[in-house]
DSSP file (Angstrom, degrees, kcal/mol; ACC not computed):
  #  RESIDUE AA STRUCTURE BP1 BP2  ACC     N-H-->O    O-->H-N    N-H-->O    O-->H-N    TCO  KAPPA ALPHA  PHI   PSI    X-CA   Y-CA   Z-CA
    1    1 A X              0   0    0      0, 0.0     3,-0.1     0, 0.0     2,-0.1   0.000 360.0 360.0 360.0 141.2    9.7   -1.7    4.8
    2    2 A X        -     0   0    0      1,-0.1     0, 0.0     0, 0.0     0, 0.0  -0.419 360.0 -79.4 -73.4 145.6   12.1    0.3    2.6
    3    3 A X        -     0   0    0     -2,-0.1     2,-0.6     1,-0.1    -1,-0.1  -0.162  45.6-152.6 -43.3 131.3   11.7    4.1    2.4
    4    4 A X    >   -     0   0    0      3,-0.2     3,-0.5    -3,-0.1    -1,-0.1  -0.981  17.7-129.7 -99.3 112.0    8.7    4.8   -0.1
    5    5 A X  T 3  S+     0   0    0     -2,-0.6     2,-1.2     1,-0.2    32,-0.1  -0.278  91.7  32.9 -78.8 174.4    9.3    8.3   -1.7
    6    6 A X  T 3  S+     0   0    0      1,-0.2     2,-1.2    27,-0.1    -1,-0.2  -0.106  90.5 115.0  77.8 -55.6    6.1   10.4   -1.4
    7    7 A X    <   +     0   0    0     -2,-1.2     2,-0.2    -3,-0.5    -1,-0.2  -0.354  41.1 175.2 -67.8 109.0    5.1    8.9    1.7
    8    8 A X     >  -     0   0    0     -2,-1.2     4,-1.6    20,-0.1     3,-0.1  -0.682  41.8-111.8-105.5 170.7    5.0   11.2    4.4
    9    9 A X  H  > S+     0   0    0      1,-0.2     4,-1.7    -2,-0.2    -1,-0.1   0.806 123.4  45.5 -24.9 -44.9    3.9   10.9    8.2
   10   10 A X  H  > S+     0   0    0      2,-0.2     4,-2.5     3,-0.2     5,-0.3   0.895 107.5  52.6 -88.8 -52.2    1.1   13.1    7.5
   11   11 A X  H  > S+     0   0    0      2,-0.2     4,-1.2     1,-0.2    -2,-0.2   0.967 118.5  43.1 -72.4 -46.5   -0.2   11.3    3.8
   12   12 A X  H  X S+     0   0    0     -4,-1.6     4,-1.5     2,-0.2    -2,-0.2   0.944 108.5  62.2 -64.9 -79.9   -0.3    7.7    6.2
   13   13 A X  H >< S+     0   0    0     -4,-1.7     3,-0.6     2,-0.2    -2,-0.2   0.694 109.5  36.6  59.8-105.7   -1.9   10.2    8.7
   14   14 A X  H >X S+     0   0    0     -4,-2.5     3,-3.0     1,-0.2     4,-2.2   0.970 109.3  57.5 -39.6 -83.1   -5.0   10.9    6.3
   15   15 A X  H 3X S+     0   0    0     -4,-1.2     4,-2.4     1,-0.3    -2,-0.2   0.812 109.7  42.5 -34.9 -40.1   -5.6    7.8    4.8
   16   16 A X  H << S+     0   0    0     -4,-1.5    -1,-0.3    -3,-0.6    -2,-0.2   0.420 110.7  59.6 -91.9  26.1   -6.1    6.0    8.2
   17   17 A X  H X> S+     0   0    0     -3,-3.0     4,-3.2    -5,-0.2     3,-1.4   0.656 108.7  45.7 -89.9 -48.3   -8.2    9.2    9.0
   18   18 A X  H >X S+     0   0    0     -4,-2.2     4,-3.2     1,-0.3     3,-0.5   0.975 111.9  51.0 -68.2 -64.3  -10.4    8.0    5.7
   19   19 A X  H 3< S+     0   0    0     -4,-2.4    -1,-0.3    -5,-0.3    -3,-0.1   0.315 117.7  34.2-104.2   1.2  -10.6    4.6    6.8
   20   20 A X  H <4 S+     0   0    0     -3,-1.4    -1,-0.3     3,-0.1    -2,-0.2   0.509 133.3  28.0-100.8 -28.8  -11.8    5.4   10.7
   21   21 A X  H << S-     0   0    0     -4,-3.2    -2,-0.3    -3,-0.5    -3,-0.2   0.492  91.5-135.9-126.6  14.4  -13.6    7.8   10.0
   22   22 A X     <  +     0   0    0     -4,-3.2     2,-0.9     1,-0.2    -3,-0.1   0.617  63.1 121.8  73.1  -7.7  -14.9    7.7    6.5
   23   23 A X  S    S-     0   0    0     -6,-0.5     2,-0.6    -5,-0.4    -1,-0.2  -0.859  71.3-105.2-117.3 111.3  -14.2   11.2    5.7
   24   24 A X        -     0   0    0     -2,-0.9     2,-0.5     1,-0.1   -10,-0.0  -0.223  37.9-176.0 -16.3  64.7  -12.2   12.6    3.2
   25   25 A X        -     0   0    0     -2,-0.6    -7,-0.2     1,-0.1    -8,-0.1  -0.784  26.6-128.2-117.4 108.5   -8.8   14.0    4.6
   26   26 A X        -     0   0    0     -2,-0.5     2,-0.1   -12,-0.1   -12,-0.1  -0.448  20.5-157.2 -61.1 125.0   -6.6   15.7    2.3
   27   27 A X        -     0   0    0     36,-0.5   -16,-0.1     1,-0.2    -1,-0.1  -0.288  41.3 -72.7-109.8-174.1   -3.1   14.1    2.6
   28   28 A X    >   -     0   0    0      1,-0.2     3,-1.0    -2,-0.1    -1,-0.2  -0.416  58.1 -83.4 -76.5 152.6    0.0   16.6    1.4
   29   29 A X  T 3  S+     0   0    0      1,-0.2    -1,-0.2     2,-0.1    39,-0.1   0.094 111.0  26.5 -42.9 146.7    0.8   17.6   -2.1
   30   30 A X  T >  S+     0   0    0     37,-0.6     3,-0.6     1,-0.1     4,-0.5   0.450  90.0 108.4  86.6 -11.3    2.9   15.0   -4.1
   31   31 A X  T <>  +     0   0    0     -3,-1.0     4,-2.8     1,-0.3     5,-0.4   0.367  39.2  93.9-133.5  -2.3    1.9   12.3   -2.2
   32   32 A X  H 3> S+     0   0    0     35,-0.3     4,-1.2     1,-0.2    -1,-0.3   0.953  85.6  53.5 -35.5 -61.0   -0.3   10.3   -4.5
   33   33 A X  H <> S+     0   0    0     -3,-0.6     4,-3.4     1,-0.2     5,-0.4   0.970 106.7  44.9 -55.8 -67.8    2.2    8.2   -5.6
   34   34 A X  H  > S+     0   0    0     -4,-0.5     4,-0.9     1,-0.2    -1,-0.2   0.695 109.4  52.5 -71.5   1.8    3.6    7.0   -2.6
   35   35 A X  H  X S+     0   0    0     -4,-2.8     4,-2.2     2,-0.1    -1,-0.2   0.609 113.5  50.9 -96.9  -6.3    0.5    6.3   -1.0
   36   36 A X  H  X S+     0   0    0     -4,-1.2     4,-1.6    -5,-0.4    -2,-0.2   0.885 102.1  55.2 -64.8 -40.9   -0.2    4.4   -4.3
   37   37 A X  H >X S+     0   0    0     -4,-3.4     4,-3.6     2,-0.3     3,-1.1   0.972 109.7  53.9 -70.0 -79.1    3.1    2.5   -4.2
   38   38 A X  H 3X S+     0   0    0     -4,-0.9     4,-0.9    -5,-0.4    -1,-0.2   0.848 105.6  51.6 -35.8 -38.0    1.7    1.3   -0.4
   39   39 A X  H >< S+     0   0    0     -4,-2.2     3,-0.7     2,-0.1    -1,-0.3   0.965 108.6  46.3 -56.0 -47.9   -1.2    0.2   -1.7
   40   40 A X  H << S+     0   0    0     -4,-1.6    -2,-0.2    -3,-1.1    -3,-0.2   0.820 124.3  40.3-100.3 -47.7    0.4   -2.1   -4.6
   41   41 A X  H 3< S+     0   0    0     -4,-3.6     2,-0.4    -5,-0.2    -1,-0.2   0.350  77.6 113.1-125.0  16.8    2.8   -3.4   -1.8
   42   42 A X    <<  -     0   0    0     -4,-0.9     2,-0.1    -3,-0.7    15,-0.0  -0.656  47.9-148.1 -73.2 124.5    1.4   -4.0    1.5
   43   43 A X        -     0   0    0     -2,-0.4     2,-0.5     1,-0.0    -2,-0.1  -0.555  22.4-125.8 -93.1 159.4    1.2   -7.4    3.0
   44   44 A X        -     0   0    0     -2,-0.1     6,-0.1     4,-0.1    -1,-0.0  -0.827  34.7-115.1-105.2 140.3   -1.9   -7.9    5.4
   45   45 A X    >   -     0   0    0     -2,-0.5     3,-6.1     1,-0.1     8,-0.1  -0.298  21.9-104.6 -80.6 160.6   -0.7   -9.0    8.4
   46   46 A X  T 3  S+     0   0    0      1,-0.3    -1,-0.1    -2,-0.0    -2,-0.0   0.496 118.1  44.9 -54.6 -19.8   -1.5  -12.2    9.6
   47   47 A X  T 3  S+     0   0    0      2,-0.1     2,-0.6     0, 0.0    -1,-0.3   0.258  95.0  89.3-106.4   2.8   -4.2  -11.0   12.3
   48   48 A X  S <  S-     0   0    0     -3,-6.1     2,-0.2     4,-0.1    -4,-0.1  -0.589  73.8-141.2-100.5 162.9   -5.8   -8.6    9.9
   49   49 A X     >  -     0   0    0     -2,-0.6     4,-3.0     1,-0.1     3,-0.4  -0.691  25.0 -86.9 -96.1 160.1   -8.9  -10.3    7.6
   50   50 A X  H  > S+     0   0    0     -2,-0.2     4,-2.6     1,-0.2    -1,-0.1   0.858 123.8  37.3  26.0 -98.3  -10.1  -10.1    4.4
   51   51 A X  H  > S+     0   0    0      2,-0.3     4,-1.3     1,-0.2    -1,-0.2   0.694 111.0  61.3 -76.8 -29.5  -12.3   -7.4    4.4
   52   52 A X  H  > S+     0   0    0     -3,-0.4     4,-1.2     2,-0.2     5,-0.3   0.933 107.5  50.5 -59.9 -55.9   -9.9   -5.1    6.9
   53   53 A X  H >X S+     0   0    0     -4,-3.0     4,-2.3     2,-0.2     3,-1.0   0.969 108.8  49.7 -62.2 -38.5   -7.2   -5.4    4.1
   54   54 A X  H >< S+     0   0    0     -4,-2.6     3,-0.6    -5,-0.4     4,-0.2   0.978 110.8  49.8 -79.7 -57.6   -9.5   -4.2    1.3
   55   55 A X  H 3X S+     0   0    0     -4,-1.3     4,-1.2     2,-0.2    -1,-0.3   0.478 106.4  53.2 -14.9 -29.8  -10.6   -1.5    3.2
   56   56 A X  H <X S+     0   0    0     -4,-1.2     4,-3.6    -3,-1.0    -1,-0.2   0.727 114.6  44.9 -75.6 -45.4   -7.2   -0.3    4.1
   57   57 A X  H << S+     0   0    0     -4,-2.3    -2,-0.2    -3,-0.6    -1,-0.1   0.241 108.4  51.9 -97.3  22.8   -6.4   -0.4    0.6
   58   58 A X  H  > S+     0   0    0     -4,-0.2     4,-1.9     3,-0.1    -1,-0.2   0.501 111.7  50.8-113.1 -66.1   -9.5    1.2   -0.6
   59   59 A X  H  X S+     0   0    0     -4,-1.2     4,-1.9    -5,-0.2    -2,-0.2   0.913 106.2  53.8 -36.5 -52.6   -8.7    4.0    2.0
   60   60 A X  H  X S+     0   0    0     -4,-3.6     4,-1.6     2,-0.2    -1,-0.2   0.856 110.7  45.4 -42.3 -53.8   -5.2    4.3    0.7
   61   61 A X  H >4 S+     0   0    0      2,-0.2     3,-2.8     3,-0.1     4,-0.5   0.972 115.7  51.5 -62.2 -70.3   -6.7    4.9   -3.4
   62   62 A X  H >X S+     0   0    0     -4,-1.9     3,-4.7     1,-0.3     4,-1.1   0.706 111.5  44.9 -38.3 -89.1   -9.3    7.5   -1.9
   63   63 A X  H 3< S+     0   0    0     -4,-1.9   -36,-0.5     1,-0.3    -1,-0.3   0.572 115.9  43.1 -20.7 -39.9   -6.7    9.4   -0.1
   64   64 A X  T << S+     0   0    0     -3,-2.8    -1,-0.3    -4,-1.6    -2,-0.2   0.279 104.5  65.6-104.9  25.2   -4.1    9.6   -3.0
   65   65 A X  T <4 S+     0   0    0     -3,-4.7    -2,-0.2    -4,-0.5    -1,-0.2   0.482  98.0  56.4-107.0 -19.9   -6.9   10.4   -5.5
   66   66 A X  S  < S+     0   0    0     -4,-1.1    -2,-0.2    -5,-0.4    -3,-0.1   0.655 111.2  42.3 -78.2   0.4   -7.2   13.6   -3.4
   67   67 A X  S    S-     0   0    0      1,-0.4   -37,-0.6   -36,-0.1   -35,-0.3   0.553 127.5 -76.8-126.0  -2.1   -3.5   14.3   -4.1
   68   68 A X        -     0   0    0    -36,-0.1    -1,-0.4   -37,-0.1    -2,-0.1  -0.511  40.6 -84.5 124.2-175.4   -3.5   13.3   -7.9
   69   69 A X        +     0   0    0     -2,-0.2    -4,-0.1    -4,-0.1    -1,-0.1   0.383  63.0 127.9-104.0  24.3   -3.5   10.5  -10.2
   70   70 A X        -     0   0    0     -6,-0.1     2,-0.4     1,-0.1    -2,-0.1  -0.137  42.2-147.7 -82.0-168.0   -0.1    9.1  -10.9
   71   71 A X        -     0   0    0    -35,-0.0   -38,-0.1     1,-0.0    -1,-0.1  -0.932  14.3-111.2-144.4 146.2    0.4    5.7  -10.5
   72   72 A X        -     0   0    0     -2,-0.4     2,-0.4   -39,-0.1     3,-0.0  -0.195  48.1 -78.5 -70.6 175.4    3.7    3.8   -9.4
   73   73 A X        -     0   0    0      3,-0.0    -1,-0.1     1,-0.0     3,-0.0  -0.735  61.9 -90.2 -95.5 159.1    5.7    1.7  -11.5
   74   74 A X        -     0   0    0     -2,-0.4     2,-0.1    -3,-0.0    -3,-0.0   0.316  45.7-102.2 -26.0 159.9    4.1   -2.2  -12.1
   75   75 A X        -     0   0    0     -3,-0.0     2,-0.6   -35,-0.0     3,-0.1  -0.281  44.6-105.5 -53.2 171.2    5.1   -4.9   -9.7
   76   76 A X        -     0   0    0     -2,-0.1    -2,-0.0     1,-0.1    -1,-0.0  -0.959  28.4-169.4 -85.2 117.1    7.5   -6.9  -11.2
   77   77 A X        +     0   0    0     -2,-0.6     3,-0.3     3,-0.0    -1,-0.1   0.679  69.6  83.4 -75.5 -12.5    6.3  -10.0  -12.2
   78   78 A X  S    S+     0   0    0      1,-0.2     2,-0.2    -3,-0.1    -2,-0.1   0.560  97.8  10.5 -46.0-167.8   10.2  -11.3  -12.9
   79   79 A X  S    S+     0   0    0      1,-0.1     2,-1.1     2,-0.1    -1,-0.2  -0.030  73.8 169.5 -38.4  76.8   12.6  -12.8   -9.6
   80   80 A X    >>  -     0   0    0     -3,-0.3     4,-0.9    -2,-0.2     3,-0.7  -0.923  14.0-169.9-100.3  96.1    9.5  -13.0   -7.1
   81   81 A X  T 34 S+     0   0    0     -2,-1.1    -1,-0.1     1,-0.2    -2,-0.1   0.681  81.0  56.4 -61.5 -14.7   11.4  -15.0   -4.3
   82   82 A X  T 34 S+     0   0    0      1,-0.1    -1,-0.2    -3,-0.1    -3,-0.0   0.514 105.0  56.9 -90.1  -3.6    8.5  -15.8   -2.3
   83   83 A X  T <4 S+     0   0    0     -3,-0.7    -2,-0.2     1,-0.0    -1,-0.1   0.909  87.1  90.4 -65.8 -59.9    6.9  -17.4   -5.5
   84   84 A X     <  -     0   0    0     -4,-0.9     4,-0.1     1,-0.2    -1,-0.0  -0.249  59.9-163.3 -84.9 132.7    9.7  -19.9   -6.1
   85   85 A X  S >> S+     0   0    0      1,-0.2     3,-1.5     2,-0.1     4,-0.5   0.498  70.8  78.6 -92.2 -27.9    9.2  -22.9   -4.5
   86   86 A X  T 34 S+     0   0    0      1,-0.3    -1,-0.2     2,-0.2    -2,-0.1   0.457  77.2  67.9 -88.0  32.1   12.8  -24.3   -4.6
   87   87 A X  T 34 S+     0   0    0      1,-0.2    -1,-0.3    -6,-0.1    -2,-0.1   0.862 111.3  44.2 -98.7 -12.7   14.4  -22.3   -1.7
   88   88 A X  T <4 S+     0   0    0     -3,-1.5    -2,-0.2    -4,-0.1     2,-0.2   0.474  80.7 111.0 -90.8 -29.0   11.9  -24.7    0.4
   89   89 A X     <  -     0   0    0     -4,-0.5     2,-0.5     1,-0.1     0, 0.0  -0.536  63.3-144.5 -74.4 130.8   12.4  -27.8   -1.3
   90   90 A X        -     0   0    0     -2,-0.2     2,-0.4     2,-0.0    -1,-0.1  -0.871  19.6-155.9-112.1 116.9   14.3  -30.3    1.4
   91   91 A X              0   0    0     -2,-0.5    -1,-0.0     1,-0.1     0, 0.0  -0.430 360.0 360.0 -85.7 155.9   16.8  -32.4   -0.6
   92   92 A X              0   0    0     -2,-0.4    -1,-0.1     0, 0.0    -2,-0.0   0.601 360.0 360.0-117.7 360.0   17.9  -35.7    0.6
């Protein structure tokens, strides 16, 4: 994954502190954002479920609501290459 500004060792740190242990762990100043930006853009790996991923990403919002409320910018809904279908398409 490409560098995410905001995110530090320590803000990752908390958030999978919240999400073993349920308890509120104050991640560093600033850091809102980039644990926001990780929410918005994490894929769940292939062995995690459902209900693990929403949890992960539930942890993630707690955790960067302790560190303030900005917000990344949108996805872009524009040149999503894993939408377009033709890079797949086998021609004959």
């Amino acid at each position: 994954m490409e560098h995410t500004p905001g995110l530090s060792d320590a803000a990752l740190r908390a958030a999978l502190t919240r999400l073993v242990t349920d308890d509120p762990c104050a991640p560093p100043p600033n850091s809102d954002l980039g644990l926001r930006n990780l929410r918005d853009r994490i894929c769940v790996p292939r062995d995690m479920g459902i209900h693990a991923a929403r949890l992960l990403r539930a942890a993630l919002e707690q955790t960067a609501a302790l560190a303030g409320s900005r917000l990344p910018a949108a996805l872009p809904r524009r040149h999503r290459r894993d939408q377009n279908p033709a890079p797949f398409l086998v021609h004959s």
